[in-house]
Every structure is written in structure tokens, then in C-alpha cells.
N, C-alpha and C positions, 0 to 999 in steps of 0.2 A: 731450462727444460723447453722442447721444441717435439709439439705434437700435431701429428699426422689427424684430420677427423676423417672419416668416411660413410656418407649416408647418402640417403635418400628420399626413403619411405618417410609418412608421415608419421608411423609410429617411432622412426630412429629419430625424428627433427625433435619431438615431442619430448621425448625419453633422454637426448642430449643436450636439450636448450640449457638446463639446469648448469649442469658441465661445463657448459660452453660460456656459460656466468660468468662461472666461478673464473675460468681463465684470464675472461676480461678484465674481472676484478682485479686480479692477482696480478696481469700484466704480463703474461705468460705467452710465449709466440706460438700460435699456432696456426694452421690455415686448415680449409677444409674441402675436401672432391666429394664432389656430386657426382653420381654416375646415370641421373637420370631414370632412375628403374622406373619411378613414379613421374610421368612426365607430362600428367595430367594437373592445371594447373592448380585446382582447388584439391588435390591429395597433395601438393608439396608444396610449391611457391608460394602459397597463401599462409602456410605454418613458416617458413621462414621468416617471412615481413610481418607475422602477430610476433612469435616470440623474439624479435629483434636479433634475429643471426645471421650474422655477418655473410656478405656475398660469397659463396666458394669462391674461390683462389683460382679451382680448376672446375671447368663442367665437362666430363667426357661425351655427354649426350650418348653412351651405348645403346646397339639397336636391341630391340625387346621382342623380336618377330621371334628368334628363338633362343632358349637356353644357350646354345653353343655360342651364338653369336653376341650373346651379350656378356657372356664369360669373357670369349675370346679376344673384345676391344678394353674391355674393361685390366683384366690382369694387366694385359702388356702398356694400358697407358696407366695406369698406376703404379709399376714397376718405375717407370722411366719418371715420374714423378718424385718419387722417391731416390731414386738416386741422384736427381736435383738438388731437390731438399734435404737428405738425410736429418730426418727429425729422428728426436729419441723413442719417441712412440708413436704407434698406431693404431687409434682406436676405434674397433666396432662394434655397434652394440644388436644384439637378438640373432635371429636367425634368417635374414632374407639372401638373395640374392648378392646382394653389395656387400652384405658382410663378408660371405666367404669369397667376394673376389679381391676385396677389399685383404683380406687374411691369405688367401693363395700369394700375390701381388705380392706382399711384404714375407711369405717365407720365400718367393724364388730370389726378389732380392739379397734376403739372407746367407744363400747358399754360396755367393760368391767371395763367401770372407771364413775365413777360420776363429780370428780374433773376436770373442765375445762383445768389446767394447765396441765394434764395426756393427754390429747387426742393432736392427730396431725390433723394440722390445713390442709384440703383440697382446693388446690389451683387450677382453671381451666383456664387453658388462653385459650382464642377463644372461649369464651362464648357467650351466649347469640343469637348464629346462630339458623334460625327456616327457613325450606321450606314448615313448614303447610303440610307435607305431611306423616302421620305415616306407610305410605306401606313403607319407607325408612329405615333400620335398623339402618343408624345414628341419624336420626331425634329421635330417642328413647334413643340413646345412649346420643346425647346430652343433651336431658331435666332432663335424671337421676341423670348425673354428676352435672348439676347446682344445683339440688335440693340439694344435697348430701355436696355440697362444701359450705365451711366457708368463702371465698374467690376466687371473680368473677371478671375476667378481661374480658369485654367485647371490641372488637373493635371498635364500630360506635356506633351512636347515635338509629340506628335504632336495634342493638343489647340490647343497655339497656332496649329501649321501650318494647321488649319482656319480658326481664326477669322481669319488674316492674309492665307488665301486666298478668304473671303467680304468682303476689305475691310476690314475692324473695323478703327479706329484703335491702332498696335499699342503709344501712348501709354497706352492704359487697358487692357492685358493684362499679367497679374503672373502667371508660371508659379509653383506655391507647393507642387505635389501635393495628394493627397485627405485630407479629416481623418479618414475611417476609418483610415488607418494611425495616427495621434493615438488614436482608440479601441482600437484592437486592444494597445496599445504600454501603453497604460493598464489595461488588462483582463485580460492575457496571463497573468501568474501565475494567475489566480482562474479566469480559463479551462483551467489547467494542473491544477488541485487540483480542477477541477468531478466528482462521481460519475455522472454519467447514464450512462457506458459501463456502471457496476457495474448500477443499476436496469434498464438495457435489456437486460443479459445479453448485452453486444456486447463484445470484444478489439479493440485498436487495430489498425489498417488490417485488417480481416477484413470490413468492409463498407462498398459505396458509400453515398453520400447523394443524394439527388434533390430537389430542388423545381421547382414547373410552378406558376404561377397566369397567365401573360398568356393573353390572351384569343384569340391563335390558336395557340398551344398545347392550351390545355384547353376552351373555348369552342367551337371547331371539333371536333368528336365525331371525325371521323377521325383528326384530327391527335393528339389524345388518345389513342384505341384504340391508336395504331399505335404510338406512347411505353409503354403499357402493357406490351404484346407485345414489344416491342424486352426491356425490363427484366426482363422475365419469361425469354426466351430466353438472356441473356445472363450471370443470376442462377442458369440452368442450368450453361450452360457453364465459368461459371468456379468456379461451388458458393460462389457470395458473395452476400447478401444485401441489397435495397433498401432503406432506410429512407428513410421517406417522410414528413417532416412537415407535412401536407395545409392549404393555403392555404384560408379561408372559402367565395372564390370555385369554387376546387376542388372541394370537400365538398358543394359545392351538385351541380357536376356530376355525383360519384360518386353521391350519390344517386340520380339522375336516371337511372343508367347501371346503379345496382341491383350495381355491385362490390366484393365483398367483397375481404379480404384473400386475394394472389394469396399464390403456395407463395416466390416468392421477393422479393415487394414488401409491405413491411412498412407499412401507414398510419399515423402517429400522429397527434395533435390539433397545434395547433400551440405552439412548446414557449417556455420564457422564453430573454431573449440568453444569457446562460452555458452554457446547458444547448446551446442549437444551435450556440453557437462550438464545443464542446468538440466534440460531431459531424463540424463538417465540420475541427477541424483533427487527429484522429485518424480521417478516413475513407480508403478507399485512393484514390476519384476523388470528385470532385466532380460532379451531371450537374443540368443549371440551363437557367432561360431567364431568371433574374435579370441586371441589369445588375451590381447592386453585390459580389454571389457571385463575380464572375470576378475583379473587384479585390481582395476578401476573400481567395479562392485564393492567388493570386498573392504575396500578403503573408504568411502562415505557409505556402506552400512545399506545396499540395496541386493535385494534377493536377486542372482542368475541363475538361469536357466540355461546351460549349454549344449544348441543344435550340434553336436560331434559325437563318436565314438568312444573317443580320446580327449585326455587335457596333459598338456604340460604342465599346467598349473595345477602339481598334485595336493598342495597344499591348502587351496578351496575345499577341494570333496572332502578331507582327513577336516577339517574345520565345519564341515556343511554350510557355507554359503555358496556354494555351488552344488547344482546340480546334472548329471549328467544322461541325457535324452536322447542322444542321436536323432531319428526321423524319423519314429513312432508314435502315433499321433495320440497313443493310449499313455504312453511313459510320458510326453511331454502335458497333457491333460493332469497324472498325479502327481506331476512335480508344483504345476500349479496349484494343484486344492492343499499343496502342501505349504506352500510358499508365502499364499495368497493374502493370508490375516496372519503371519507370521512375520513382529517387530527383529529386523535384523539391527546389532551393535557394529559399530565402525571397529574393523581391524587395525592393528598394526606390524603383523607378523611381515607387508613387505614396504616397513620401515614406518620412520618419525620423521619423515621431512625433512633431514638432514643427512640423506647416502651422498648424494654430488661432494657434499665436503669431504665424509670416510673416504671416497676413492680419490680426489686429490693430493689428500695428507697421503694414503699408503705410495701412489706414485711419486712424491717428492719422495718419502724414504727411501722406495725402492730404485730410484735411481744412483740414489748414491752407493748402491751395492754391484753395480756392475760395473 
């Protein structure tokens, strides 16, 4: 078996490291392209050399000025990568940018063989996620990949029901859960014994955590200001404290915006994995506009609050450890008095710490089928 990885993001490094284990373990060949999306060094390079994974193979460095342009170097040097290497699979996971060039890449190579056993098989873990909302440039990103891919690892039950109501062959859908709960399951002591409460001078549940970096959260100055003042008024109210570990994207717009540190929103730089798990799993809420935060929540058993519209992760709200707020300073205020002295139980619904194995064993099988 000879598998193709393709990532970037710190959430794909994170979510694959587990995966990427098992390989090693296993002795399994595979190598892996970086396309750079993330080419800031503490969103990627830093996740690489913690979870100890291996140097890509390939760095395309694609440019990021714009969509077109990073499609456009991306596809064609991973096209030509692959017809290098013909590996048996190709795997990407979520819905960013690199997935689906990573997935275009590997169906045009496809197109120039009729024979089944010539093409490489497209593999998506984290499928099947839908927020109903197409103003989302992942929400696009994700539906393409599923269509595109040979093989669909969805997390929850409410992820297959998508894919099986858009059609998808429900032959190539494997519910398996998420492999952060494999990370978190793995990490969990060392995130128990992490100091950073002691360095920040913070007490377990005596303060929220917050992060914001999409782009009509922070991006949109209103939509920003009016998150600020929500945290600010509500940091009054309850005499608890924001801690704010400020995304690149972010840090760009506070400056722009000329804000300093508010009396109850605390900025930091942004921090290593241990040091932010131990945050959000001793904070008393969680407030995000992250996808992967709600599922993180959810699995050490801490209340979110979600700055969005929208969640992919329909299966928080139908469970209520999440909540959903947008940028109403009124909704997000009674999500917290709802939250606030509300003990939340550790989930399992996206997995037991054991998905990285489910989708290695189903790929050893399903290889042998084609």
C-alpha cells in the first residue's frame, strides 16, 4: 500500500498526525505535499516538529495572494507528483483549500486511464460535514471533495445522513468518528500536567477562552467590534476574564483597529498545542467561530459557545454542548447565563480514540477490492 498525504493547515497536521502513526508503525510507504496554504510558521511548521511528522517529500510553496493562483500551481504540481509516484491513495482531510486541490489534482490525473486498477483511489476523512450555508468557501470545498472521493469517512451519524441525502454511493461511506478524539486520547495526560494556568496567573474554570480568525468574524470590522463589546460587557458582568489567543489573521486586524488590551479581554500571541488544550479544557466556556473547537469541546466535556450563523457540526446543537450565537450580543449574553454553572459530561459521539485504526484496517481491505 502507497499513500499520497496532502496538507497543510494546522488543523489537517493535527487531525492526520494520528494516521500518519499508524503508517509509520505499520511500515507502510507513503510520503506527503505540503502546499504551503499555511505558511506562517507557528500555524504549520511548529505542528509538524511537535507531532513528529515526517518532512514532506514535496513543498509546492503555492502562492495565497489569491484563490486562483494557489488553485492553479497547486493542481498542476500535484498532478505531476502523482504521476511520479502513483501511489494507491490520496488522502485529504476537511475542507480547506489543499483538500480540494489536493482532490481536483488526483481526479484529473485520473481521467487519463479507463482501467479502474490505474487510477488512485480518493480518500476524505471528515466528510460528510454540511452548515447549509454556500456564502462559506468551505461549505463548497467540502461538497466537491465528497463528490470527487472513492472513499468517505464520515464522523457521526448525522454526517452520513448528508452524504446519503446528496446521493453519494452509500457503498464508499464508512462512519469511523474524528481522529482528534485519537489526538486528544493521546495527549490527555500531558495536557493534564501542562503549567500554563500557573504562567498566566489563571485558576481552573475562573475564565473563558475565545478565538475568532474567519474572515466574517474578524475581517468584517463590525462584526469584530460588536464580539469585542459583547466580551468586554459580559467579562463585566460575570467578573471573569477573556483570554484571547490572537490568530495572525487577527493581529493583523487589531492592529488596524489600533486595540489594545480591553479590562476584561486578555490578547495573547498565539500559543503551542499543550499549552491551548490545557486552556480550553480547564476554561469555564469555550466562545469560537472554529469548526474543529466545537468538536475539541465536546470531547473533554467543556461548554461552547459558537460566534457563527452556521455549524457544520450539527451534532453539538442536536446534543446541546453547543451553542449557536452569531453576533448578537443579546444571544451570546443567554447562551452564557445558560452555560455558566452548567457541569458539561465528556462526549463520545466523535469517537473512542481509536478512528486512525478503523480507517487504516477499512483501507487495507478496500484495497484489495480494486
Amino acid at each position: 500500500m502507497k499513500i499520497c498525504i496532502v496538507l497543510s493547515t494546522r488543523p489537517e497536521i493535527i487531525k492526520l498526525a494520528p494516521i500518519i502513526k499508524i503508517l509509520k508503525t505499520k511500515k507502510e510507504k507513503f510520503f506527503i505535499v505540503n502546499t504551503n496554504q499555511h505558511y506562517i510558521n507557528i500555524m504549520s511548521k511548529v505542528f509538524f516538529n511537535y507531532f513528529k511528522i515526517p518532512k514532506p517529500k514535496y513543498n509546492i510553496k503555492a502562492p495565497t495572494r489569491t484563490h486562483g493562483a494557489f488553485f492553479s500551481k497547486s493542481i498542476n504540481e500535484i498532478e505531476k507528483i502523482l504521476s511520479k509516484e502513483k501511489p494507491d491513495y490520496l488522502i485529504v482531510q476537511g475542507d480547506t483549500n489543499t483538500a480540494l486541490a489536493g482532490c481536483l489534482a488526483c481526479s484529473m490525473y485520473n481521467r487519463k486511464f479507463s482501467n479502474p486498477e490505474k487510477k488512485i483511489k480518493i480518500v476524505h476523512i471528515e466528510s460528510g460535514l454540511r452548515s447549509f450555508d454556500e456564502k462559506m468557501p468551505e461549505e463548497i470545498n467540502r461538497k466537491l471533495v465528497d463528490e470527487l472521493s472513492n472513499i468517505l469517512f464520515p464522523p457521526t451519524d448525522f454526517d452520513v445522513k448528508n452524504l446519503k441525502n446528496e446521493g453519494l454511493n452509500k457503498k464508499k461511506i464508512f462512519k469511523v468518528g474524528n481522529t482528534i478524539s485519537d489526538v486528544i486520547k493521546a495527549y490527555l495526560p500531558k495536557i493534564k500536567e501542562n503549567k500554563i494556568l500557573n504562567i498566566l496567573n489563571l485558576n481552573k474554570k475562573k475564565y473563558f477562552l475565545v478565538t475568532a480568525h474567519r474572515p466574517e468574524s474578524v475581517d468584517n470590522i463590525s462584526n469584530f467590534k460588536k464580539l469585542l463589546n459583547s466580551f468586554e460587557k459580559i467579562g463585566k458582568i460575570f467578573s471573569t476574564k477573556f483570554i484571547f489567543p490572537v490568530h495572525p489573521r487577527t493581529q493583523k486586524i487589531l492592529n488596524k483597529l489600533k486595540i489594545k488590551n480591553l479590562q476584561y479581554v486578555c490578547f495573547l500571541k498565539p500559543l503551542e498545542y499543550l499549552d491551548f488544550m490545557k486552556l480550553m479544557l480547564d476554561s469555564r466556556i469555550i466562545f469560537t467561530d472554529s469548526g474543529g473547537l466545537q468538536e475539541e469541546a465536546s470531547i473533554i466535556g467543556v461548554p461552547c459557545i459558537t460566534l457563527r450563523t452556521t455549524s457544520e457540526r450539527q451534532i453539538t446543537i442536536k446534543k446541546k454542548t453547543n451553542i449557536i450565537t452569531g453576533y448578537d450580543h443579546k444571544k451570546i449574553l443567554r447562551a452564557t447565563k445558560k452555560f455558566y454553572n452548567k457541569k458539561m459530561k465528556k462526549h463520545k459521539f466523535f469517537g473512542d480514540g481509536n478512528v486512525s485504526k478503523k480507517i487504516y484496517i477499512k483501507l487495507k481491505a478496500n484495497l484489495k477490492k480494486y
